[in-house]
C-alpha atoms as a printed R data frame, in Angstrom:
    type eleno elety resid chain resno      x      y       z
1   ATOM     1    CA   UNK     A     1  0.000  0.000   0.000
2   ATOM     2    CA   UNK     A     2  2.703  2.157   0.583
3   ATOM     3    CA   UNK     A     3  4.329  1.797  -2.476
4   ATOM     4    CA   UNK     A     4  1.578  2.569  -4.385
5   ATOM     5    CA   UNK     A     5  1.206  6.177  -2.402
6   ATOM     6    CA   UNK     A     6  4.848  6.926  -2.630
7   ATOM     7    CA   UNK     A     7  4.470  5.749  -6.626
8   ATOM     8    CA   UNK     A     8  1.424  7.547  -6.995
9   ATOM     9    CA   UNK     A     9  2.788 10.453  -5.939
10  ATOM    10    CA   UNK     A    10  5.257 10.298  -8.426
11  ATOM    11    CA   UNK     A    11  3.358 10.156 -11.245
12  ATOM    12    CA   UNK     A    12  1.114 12.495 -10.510
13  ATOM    13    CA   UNK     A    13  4.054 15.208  -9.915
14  ATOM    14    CA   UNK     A    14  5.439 14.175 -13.637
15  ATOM    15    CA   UNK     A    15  1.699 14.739 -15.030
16  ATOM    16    CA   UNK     A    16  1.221 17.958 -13.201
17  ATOM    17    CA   UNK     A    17  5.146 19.172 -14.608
18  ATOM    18    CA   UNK     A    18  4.420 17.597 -18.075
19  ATOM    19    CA   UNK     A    19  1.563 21.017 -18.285
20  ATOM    20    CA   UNK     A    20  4.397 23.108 -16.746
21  ATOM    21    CA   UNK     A    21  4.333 25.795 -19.561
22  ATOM    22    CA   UNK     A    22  7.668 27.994 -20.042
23  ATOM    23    CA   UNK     A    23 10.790 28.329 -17.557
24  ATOM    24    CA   UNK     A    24 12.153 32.464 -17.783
25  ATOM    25    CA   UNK     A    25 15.728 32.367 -17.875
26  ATOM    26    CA   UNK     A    26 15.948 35.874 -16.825
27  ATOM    27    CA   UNK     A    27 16.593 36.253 -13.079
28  ATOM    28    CA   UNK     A    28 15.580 39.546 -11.285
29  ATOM    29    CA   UNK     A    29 13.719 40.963 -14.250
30  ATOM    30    CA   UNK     A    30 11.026 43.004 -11.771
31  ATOM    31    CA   UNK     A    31 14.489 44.279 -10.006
32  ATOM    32    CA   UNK     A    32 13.159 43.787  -6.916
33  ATOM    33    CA   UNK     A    33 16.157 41.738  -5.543
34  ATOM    34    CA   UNK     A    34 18.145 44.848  -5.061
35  ATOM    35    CA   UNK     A    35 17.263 47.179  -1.522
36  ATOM    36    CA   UNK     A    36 17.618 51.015  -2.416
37  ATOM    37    CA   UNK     A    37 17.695 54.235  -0.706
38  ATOM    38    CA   UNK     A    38 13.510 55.398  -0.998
39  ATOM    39    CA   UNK     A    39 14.408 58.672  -0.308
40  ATOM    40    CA   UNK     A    40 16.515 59.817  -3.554
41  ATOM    41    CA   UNK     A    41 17.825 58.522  -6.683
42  ATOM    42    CA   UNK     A    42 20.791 56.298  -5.786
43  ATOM    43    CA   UNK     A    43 22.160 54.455  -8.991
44  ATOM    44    CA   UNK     A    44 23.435 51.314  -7.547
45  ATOM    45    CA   UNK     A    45 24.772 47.541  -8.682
46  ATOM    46    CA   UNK     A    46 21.989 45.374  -9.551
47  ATOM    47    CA   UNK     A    47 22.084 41.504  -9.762
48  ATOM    48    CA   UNK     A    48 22.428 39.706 -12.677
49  ATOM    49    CA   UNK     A    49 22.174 43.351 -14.364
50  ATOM    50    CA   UNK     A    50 25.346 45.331 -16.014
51  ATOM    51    CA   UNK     A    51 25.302 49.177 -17.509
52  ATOM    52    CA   UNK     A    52 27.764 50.813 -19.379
53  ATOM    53    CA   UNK     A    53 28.004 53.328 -16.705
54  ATOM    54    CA   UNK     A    54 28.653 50.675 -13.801
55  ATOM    55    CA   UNK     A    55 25.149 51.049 -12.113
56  ATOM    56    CA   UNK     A    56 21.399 51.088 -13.007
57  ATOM    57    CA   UNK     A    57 19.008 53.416 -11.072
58  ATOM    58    CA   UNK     A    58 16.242 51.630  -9.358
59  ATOM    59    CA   UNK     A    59 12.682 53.107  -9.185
60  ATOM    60    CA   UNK     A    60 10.131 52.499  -6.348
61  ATOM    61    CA   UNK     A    61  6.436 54.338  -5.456
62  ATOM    62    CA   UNK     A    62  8.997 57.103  -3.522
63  ATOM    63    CA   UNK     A    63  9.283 58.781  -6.468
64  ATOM    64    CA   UNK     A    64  6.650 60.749  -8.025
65  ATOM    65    CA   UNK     A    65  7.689 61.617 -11.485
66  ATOM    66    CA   UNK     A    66  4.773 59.451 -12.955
67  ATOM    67    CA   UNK     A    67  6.642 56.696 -13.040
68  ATOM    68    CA   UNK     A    68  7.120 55.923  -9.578
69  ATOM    69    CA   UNK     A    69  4.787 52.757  -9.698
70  ATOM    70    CA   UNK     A    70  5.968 49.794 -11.378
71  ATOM    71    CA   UNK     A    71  4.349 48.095 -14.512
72  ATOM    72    CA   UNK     A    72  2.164 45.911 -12.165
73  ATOM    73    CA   UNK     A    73  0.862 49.151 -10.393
74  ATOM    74    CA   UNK     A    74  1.526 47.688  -6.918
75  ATOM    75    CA   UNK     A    75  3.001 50.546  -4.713
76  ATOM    76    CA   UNK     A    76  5.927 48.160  -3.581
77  ATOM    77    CA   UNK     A    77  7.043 46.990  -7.203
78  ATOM    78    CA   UNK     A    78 10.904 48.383  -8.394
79  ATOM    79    CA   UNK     A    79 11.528 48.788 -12.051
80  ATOM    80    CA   UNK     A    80 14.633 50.196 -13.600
81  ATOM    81    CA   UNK     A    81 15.391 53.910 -15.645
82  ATOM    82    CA   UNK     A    82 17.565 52.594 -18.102
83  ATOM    83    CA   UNK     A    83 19.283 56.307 -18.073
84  ATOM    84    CA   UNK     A    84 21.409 57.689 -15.326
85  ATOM    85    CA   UNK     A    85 23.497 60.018 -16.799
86  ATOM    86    CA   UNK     A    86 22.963 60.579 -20.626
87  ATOM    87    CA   UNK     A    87 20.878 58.373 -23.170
88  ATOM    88    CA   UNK     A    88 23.629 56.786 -24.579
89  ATOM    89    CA   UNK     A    89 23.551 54.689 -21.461
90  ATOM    90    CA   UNK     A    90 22.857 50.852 -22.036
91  ATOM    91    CA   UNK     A    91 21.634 47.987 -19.522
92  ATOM    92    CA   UNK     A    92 21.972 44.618 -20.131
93  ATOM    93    CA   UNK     A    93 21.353 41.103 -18.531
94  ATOM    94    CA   UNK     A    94 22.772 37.872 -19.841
95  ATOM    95    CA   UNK     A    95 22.384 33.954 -19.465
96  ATOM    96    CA   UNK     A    96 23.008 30.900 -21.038
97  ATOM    97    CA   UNK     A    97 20.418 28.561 -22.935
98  ATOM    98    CA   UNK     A    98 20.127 25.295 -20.675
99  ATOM    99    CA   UNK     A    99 21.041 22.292 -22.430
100 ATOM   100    CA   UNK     A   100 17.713 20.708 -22.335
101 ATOM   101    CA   UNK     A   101 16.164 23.459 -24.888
102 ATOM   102    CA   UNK     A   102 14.821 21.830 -28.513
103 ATOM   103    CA   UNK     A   103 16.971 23.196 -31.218
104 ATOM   104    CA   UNK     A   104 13.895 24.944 -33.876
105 ATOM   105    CA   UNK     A   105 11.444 25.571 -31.046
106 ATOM   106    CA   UNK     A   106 10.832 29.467 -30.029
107 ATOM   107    CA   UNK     A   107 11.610 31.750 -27.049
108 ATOM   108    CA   UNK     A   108  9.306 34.411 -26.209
109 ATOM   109    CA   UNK     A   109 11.101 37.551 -24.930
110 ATOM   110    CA   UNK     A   110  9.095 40.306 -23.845
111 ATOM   111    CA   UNK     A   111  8.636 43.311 -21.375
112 ATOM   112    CA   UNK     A   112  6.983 46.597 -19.863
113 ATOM   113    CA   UNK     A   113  8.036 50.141 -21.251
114 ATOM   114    CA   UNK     A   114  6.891 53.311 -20.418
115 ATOM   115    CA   UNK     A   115  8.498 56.673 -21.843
116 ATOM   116    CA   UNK     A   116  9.646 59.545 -19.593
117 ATOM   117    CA   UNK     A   117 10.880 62.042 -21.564
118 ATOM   118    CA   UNK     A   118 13.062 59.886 -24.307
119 ATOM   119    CA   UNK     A   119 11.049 58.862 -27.698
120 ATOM   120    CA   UNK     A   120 11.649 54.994 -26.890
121 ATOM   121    CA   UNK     A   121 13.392 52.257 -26.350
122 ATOM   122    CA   UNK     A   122 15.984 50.283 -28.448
123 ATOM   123    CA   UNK     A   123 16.036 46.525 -27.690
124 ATOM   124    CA   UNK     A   124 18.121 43.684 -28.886
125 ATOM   125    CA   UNK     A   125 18.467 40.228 -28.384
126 ATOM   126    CA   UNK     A   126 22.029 39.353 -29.007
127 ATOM   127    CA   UNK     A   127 23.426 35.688 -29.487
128 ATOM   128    CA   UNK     A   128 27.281 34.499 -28.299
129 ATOM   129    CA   UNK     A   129 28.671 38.030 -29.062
130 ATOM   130    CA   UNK     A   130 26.994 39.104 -32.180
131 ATOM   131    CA   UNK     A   131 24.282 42.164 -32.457
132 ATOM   132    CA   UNK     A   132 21.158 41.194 -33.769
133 ATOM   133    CA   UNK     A   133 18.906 43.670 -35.231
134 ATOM   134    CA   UNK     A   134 17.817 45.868 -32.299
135 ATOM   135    CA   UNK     A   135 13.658 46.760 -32.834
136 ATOM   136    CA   UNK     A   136 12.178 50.227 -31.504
137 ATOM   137    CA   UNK     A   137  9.374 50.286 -28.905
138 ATOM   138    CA   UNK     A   138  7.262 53.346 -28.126
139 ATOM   139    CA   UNK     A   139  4.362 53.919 -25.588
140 ATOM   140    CA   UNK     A   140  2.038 57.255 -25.128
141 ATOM   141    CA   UNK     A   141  3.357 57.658 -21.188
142 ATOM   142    CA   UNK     A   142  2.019 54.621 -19.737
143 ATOM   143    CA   UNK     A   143  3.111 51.200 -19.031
144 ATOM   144    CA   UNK     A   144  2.922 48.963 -22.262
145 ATOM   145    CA   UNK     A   145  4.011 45.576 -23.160
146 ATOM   146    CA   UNK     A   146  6.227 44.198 -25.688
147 ATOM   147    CA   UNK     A   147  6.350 40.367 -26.782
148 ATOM   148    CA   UNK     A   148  7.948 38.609 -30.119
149 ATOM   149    CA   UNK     A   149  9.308 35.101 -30.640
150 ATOM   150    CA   UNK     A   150 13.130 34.627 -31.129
151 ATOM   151    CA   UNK     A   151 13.923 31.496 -33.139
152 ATOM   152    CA   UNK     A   152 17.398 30.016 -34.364
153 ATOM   153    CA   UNK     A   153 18.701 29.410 -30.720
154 ATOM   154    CA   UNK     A   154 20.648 26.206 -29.420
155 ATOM   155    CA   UNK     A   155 21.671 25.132 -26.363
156 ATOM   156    CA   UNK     A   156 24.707 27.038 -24.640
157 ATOM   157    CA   UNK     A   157 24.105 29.809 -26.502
158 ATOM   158    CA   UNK     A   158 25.056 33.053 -24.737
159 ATOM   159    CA   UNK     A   159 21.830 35.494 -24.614
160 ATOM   160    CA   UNK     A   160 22.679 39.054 -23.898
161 ATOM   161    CA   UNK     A   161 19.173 41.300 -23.584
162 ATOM   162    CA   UNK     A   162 20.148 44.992 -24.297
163 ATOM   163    CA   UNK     A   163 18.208 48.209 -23.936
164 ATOM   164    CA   UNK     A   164 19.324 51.826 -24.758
165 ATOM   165    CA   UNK     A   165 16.338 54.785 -23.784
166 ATOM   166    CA   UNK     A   166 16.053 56.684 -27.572
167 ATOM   167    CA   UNK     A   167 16.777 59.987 -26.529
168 ATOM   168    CA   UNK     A   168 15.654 61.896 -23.537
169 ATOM   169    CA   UNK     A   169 19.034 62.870 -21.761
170 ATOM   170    CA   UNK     A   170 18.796 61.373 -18.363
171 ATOM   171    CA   UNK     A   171 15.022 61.138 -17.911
172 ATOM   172    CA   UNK     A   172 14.681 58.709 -20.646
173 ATOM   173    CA   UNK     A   173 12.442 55.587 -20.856
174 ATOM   174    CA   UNK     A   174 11.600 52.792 -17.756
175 ATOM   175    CA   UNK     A   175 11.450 48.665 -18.025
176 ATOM   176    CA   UNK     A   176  9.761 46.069 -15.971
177 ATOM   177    CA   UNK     A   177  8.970 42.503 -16.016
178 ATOM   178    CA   UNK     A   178 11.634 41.649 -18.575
179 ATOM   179    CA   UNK     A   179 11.239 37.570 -19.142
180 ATOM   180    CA   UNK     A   180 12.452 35.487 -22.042
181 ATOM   181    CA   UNK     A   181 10.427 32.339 -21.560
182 ATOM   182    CA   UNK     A   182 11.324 29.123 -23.096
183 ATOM   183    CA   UNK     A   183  9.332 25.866 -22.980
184 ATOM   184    CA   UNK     A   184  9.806 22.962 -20.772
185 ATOM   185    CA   UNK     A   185 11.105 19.852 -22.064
186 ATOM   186    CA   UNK     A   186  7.917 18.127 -23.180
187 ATOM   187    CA   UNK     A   187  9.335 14.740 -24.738
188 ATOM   188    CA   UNK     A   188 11.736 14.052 -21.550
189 ATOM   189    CA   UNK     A   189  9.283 14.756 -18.803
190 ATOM   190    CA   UNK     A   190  6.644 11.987 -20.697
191 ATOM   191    CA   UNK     A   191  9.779  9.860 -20.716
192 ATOM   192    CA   UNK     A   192  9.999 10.167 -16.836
193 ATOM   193    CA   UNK     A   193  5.770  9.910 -16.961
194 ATOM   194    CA   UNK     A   194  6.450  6.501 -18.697
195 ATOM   195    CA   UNK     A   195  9.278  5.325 -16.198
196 ATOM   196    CA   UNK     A   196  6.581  6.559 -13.463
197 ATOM   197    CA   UNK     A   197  3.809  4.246 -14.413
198 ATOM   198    CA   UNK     A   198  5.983  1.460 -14.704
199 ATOM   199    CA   UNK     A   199  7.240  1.652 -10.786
200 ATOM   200    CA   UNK     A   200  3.516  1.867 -10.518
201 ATOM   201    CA   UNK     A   201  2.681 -1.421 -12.325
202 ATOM   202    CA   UNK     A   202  5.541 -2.882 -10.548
203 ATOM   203    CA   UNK     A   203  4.251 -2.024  -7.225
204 ATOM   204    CA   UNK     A   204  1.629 -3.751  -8.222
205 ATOM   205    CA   UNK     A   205  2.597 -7.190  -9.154
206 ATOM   206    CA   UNK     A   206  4.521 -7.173  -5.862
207 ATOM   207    CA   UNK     A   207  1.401 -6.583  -3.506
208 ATOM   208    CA   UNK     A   208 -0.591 -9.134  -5.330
């Protein structure tokens, strides 16, 4: 009896994963992970983030600019000004594709944007070192979202997500919510289904 629980168990874990959906590879994309000073603008490190000017400057409801409230429009979300000091400023996160991704299938990359005072936001998805074509974003003041599929990737590819605000001087253009979503291993996780079901049958013939 107990091995039918315990097997049980099992397979319905591997059933519930098999409808798992996507897995985003980017970590801190709501840049919440990274405590800041809610009384000024304090440009700080941020994990798993790099700039070209050595820190990002983290948003939070403090400041009231009209885009002191994150994309999700809870008063204790962070986003990130992808300015600090000029618009030629860049932020950037980066990972690796896992080995377990299916060469031909897509990724979904996608994010908030708002505009402060730049004209948009540059965005590019570049692949072990080499610039893809960046695409332009643009929103009327308030939070928007972007999505598009990114095909050709292979796993261990090197994924670098850029942004650069479009103008704007240091009050340029705001992000949130950045993901880049890939799907979980379908084929493998009915393999482990299979394997499950057969402990089950197993446990079974055993108690019989």
């Amino acid at each position: 009896m107990f091995g039918k629980v315990i097997t049980g168990i099992l397979v319905f874990g591997l059933a519930t994963s098999a409808h798992a959906g996507l897995i985003n590879l980017v970590q801190n994309g709501e840049f919440s992970d990274t405590a800041i000073n809610p009384a000024k603008w304090n440009p700080t490190e941020v994990a798993h983030w790099d700039s070209s000017e050595g820190e990002i400057e983290i948003w939070n409801e403090s400041f009231q600019w009209g885009t002191d409230l994150g994309s999700d429009g809870l008063a204790t979300g962070q986003h990130a000004e992808i300015t600090w000091k000029t618009d030629k400023s860049e932020i950037w996160t980066t990972f690796v594709i896992p080995e377990w991704f299916a060469a031909g299938s897509t990724a979904h990359f996608s994010f908030d944007y708002q505009n402060r005072k730049s004209s948009g936001i540059l965005a590019s998805v570049n692949v072990n070192g080499k610039a893809a074509t960046p695409f332009s974003v643009s929103s009327d003041g308030s939070w928007q979202r972007m999505s598009t599929g990114i095909d050709g990737l292979v796993s261990g590819d090197n994924v670098q997500l850029l942004f650069r605000s479009q103008g704007g001087g240091s009050s340029g253009a705001h992000i949130d919510q950045v993901e880049f979503n890939v799907a979980v291993p379908v084929p493998g996780t009915v393999a482990l289904l299979g394997l499950g079901l057969a402990g089950l049958g197993f446990s079974r013939r055993k108690t019989a």
